[in-house]
VOTOR-992621 format. One record per residue (C-alpha): residue number from 1; residue in one letter; x, z, y. Coordinates in steps of 0.02 Angstrom, whole numbers, always signed. Layout:
# VOTOR-992621
<NUM,"A",<X,Z,Y>>,
...
# end
This chain:
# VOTOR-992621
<1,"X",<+658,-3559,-127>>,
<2,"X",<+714,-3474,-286>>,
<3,"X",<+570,-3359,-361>>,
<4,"X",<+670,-3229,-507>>,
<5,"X",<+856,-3205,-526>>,
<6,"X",<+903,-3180,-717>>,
<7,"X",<+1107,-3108,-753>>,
<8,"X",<+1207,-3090,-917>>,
<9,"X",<+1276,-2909,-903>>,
<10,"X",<+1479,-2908,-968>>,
<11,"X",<+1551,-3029,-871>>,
<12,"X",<+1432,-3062,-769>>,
<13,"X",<+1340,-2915,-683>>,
<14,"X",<+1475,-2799,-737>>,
<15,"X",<+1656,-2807,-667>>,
<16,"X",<+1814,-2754,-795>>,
<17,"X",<+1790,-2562,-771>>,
<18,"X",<+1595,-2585,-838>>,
<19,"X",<+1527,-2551,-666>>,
<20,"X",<+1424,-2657,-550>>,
<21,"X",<+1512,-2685,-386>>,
<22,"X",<+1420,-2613,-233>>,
<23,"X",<+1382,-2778,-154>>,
<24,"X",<+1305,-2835,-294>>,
<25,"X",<+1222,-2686,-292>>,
<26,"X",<+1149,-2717,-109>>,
<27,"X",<+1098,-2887,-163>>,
<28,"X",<+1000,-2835,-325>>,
<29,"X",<+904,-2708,-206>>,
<30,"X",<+879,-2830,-83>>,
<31,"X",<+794,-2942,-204>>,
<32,"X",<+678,-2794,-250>>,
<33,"X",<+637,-2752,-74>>,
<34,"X",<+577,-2936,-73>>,
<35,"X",<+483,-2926,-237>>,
<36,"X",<+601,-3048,-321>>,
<37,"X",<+599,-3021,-497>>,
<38,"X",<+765,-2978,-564>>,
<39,"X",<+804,-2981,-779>>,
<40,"X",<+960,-2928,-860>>,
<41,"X",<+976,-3054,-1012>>,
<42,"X",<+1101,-2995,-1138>>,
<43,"X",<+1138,-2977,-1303>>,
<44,"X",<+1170,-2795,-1289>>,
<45,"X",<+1006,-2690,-1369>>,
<46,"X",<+874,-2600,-1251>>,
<47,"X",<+986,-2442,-1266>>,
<48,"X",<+1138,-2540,-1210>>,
<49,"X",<+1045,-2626,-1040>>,
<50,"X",<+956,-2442,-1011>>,
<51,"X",<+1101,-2339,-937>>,
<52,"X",<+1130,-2469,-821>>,
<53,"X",<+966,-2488,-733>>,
<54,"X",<+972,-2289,-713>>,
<55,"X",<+1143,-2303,-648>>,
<56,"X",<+1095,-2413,-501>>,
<57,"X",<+917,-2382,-476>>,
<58,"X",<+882,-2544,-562>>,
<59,"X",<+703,-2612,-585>>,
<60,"X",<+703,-2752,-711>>,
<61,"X",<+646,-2831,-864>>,
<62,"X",<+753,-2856,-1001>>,
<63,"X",<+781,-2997,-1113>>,
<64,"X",<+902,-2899,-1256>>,
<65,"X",<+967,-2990,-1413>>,
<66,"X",<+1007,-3138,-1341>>,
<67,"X",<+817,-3176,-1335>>,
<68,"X",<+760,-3096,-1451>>,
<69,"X",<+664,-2945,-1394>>,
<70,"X",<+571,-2953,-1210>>,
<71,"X",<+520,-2817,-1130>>,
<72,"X",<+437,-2784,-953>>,
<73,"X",<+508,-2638,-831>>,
<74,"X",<+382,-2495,-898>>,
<75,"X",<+483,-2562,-1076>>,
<76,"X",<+341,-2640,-1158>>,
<77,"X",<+392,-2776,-1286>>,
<78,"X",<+333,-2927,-1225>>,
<79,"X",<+400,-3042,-1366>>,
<80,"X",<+520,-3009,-1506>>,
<81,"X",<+584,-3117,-1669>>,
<82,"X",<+708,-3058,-1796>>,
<83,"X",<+782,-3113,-1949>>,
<84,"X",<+702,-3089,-2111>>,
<85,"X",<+802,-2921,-2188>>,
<86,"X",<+859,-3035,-2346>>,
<87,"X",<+961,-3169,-2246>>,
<88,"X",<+1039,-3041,-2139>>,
<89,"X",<+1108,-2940,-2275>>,
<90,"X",<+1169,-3116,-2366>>,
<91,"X",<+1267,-3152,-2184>>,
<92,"X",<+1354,-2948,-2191>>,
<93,"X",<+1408,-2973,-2379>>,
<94,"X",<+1486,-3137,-2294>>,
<95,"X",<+1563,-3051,-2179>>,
<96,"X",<+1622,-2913,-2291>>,
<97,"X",<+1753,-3060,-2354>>,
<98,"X",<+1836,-3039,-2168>>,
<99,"X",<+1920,-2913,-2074>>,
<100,"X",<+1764,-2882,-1968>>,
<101,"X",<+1669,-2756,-1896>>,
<102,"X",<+1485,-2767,-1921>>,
<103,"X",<+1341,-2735,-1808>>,
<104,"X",<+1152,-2747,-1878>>,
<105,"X",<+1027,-2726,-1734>>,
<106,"X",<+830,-2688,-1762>>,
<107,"X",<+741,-2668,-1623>>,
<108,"X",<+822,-2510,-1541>>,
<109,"X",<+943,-2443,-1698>>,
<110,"X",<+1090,-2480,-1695>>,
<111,"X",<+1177,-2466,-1887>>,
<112,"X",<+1351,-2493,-1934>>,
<113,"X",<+1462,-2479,-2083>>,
<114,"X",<+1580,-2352,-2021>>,
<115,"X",<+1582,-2261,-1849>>,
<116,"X",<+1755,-2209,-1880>>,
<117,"X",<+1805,-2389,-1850>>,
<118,"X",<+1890,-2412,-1692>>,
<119,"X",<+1812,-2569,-1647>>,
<120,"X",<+1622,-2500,-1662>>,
<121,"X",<+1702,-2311,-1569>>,
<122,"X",<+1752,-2457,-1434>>,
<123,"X",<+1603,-2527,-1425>>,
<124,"X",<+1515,-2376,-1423>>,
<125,"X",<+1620,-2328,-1274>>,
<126,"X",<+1557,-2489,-1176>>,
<127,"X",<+1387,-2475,-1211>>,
<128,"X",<+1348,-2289,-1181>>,
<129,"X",<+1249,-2301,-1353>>,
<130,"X",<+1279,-2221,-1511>>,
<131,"X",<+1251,-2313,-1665>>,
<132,"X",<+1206,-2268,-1851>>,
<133,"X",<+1308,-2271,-2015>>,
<134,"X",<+1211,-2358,-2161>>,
<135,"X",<+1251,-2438,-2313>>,
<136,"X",<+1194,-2628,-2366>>,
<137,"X",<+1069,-2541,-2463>>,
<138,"X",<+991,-2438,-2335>>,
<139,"X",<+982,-2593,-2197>>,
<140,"X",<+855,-2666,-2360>>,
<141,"X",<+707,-2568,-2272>>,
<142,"X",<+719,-2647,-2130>>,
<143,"X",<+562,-2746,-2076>>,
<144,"X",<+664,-2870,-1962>>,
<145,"X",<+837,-2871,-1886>>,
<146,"X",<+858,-2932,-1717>>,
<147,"X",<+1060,-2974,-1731>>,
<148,"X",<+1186,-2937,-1809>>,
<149,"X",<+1356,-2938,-1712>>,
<150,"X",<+1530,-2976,-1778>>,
<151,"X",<+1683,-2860,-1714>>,
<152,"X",<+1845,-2981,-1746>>,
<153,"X",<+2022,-3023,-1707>>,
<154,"X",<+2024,-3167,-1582>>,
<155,"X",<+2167,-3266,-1682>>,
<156,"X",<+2010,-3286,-1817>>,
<157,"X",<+1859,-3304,-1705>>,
<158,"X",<+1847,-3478,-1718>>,
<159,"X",<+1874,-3487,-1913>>,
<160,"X",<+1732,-3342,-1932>>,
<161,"X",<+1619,-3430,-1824>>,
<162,"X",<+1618,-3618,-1924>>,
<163,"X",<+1622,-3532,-2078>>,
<164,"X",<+1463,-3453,-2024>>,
<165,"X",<+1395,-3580,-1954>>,
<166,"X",<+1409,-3702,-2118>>,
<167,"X",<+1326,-3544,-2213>>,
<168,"X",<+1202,-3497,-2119>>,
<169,"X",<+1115,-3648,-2057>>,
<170,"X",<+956,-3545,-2027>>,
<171,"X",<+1030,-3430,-1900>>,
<172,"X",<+1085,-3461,-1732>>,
<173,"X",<+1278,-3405,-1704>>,
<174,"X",<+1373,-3403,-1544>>,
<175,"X",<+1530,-3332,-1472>>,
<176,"X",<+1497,-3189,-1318>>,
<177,"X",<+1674,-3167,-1284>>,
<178,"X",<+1846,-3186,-1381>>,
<179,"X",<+1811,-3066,-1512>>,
<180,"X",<+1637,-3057,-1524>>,
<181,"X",<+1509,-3178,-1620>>,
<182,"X",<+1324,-3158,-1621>>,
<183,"X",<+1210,-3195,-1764>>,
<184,"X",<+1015,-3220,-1727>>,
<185,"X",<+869,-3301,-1802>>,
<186,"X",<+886,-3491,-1796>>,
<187,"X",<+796,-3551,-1618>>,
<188,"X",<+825,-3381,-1524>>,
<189,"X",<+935,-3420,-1378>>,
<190,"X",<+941,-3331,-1186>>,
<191,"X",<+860,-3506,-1126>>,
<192,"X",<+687,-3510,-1231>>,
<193,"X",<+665,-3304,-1184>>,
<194,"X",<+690,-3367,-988>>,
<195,"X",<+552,-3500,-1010>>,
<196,"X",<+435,-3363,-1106>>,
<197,"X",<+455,-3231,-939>>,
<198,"X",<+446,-3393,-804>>,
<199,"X",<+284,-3468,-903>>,
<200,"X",<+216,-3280,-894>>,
<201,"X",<+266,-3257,-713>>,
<202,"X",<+185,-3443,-686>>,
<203,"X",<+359,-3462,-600>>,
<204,"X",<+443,-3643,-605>>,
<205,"X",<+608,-3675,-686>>,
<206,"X",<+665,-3743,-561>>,
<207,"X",<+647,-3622,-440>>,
<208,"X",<+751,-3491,-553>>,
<209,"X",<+948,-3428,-531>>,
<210,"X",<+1042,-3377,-664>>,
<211,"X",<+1214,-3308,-691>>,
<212,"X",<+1336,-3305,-842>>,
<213,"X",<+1507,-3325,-888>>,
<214,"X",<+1493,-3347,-1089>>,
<215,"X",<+1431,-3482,-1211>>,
<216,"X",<+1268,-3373,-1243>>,
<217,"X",<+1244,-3418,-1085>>,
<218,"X",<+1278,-3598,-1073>>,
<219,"X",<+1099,-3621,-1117>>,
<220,"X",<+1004,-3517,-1006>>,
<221,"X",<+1115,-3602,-863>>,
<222,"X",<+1077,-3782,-886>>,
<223,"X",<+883,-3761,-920>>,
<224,"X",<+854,-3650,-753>>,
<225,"X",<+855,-3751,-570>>,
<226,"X",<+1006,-3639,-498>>,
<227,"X",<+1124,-3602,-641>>,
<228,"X",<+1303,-3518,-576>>,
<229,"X",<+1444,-3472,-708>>,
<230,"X",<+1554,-3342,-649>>,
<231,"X",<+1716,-3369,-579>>,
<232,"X",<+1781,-3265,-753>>,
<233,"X",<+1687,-3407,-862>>,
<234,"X",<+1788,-3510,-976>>,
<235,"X",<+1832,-3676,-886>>,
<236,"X",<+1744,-3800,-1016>>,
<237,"X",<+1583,-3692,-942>>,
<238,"X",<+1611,-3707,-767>>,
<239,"X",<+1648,-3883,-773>>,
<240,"X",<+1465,-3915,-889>>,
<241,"X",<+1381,-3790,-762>>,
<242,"X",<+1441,-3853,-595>>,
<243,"X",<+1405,-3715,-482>>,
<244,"X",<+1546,-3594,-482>>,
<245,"X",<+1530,-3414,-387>>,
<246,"X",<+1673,-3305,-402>>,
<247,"X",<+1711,-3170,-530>>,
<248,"X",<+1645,-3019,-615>>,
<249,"X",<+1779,-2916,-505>>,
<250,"X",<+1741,-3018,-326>>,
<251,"X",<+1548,-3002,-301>>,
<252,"X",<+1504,-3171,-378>>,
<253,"X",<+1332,-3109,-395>>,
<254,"X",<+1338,-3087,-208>>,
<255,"X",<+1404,-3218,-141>>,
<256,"X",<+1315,-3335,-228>>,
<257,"X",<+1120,-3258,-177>>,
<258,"X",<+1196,-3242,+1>>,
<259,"X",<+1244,-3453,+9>>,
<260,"X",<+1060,-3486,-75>>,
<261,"X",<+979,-3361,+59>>,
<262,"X",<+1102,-3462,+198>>,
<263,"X",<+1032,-3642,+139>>,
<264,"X",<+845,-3573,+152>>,
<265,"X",<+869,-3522,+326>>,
<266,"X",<+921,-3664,+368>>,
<267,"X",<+804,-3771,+261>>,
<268,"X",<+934,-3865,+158>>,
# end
């Protein structure tokens, strides 16, 4: 018997128009109705996971950041661990050496270099969040920075993300989708903020489904006992994951709570 569902949001929760489907809808209420925790784990910020809960009459906690920053439902930080200010600003004056749009996230602000830049007006758009111009030297104030996210072309994705990677040993860096990387404090993963919420829930692992359809995710998958990648997932993750639902745009979400709530009634 599974005892919290946890989803990824783009991709995963969210079909191609940004929207969650209704049946996934009914099935996320139906798992409230039988007060089964439900978590949106993301690496969007607080603001970004916000709209949506409104939207749909959501209750959930969030895990934002990528695991970074916990919060309950009344939005009460649970746990939360940044970057010191000094290595983030060493990884944006990397970054500043590519054709990049940069992201710096601390706790809910949201700064960028330029708002004027189509990829951060696109984001924006996705989102339903406005973010902040500052310079290198304003982001120095900061007390901590949760992530920073990298806007790029998806012909240099992979090239941005090993150079990074060889830099910036100390931070954890991942790809979210073709043209996105994300850049958080070495150990913070989606996986580790799932155990944190299950050992304060005194839920098992193993009784635990998750959904996600991006390497962020990979993680969280493998560690809970019912991992599914979406149907949308790259193939090199469905193949790791094993359990396949179907896709963002076809109720994966759905479909795959209705088979586990089959199996239980019939004690498989």
């Amino acid at each position: 018997m599974y005892q919290a569902v946890f989803s990824d949001v783009d991709g995963t929760l969210l079909n191609q128009n940004h929207q969650v489907t209704p049946l996934t809808q009914k099935a996320l209420h139906q798992l409230m109705e039988r007060n089964i925790p439900f978590v949106v784990v993301s690496a969007r910020s607080p603001s970004g996971i916000f709209p949506i809960l409104k939207d749909y009459q959501l209750k959930a906690s969030i895990i934002a950041y990528n695991g970074a920053l916990v919060m309950d439902q009344q939005r009460h930080i649970l746990a939360e661990k940044g970057m010191v200010t000094t290595t983030a600003l060493q990884v944006l004056k990397e970054l500043e050496t590519f054709d990049v749009a940069w992201c710096v996230y601390s706790f809910d602000q949201w700064f960028v270099k330029s708002r004027h830049d189509e990829r951060i007006l696109r984001e924006e758009s996705i989102v339903k969040a406005q973010s902040l111009e500052a310079t290198l030297e304003d982001l120095q104030t900061l007390s901590t920075v949760h992530k920073i996210l990298c806007i790029c072309h998806s012909s240099d994705i992979f090239t941005i993300e090993q150079h990074l990677q060889q830099a910036f040993p100390q931070c954890t860096i991942v790809r979210s989708s073709d043209i996105l990387i994300e850049i958080v404090d070495l150990g913070i993963n989606k996986a580790k903020a799932v155990q944190k919420l299950c050992q304060l829930w005194h839920i098992p692992l193993k009784n635990v489904v998750a959904f996600g359809d991006q390497y962020n995710d990979l993680d969280m998958l493998m560690e809970v006992g019912y991992g599914w990648a979406m149907g949308n997932a790259p193939v090199d993750i469905q193949k790791k994951v094993g359990r396949v639902t179907q896709d963002n745009n076809h109720d994966g979400i759905y479909h795959a709570l209705k088979s586990l709530d089959k199996k239980e009634e019939h004690g498989m």
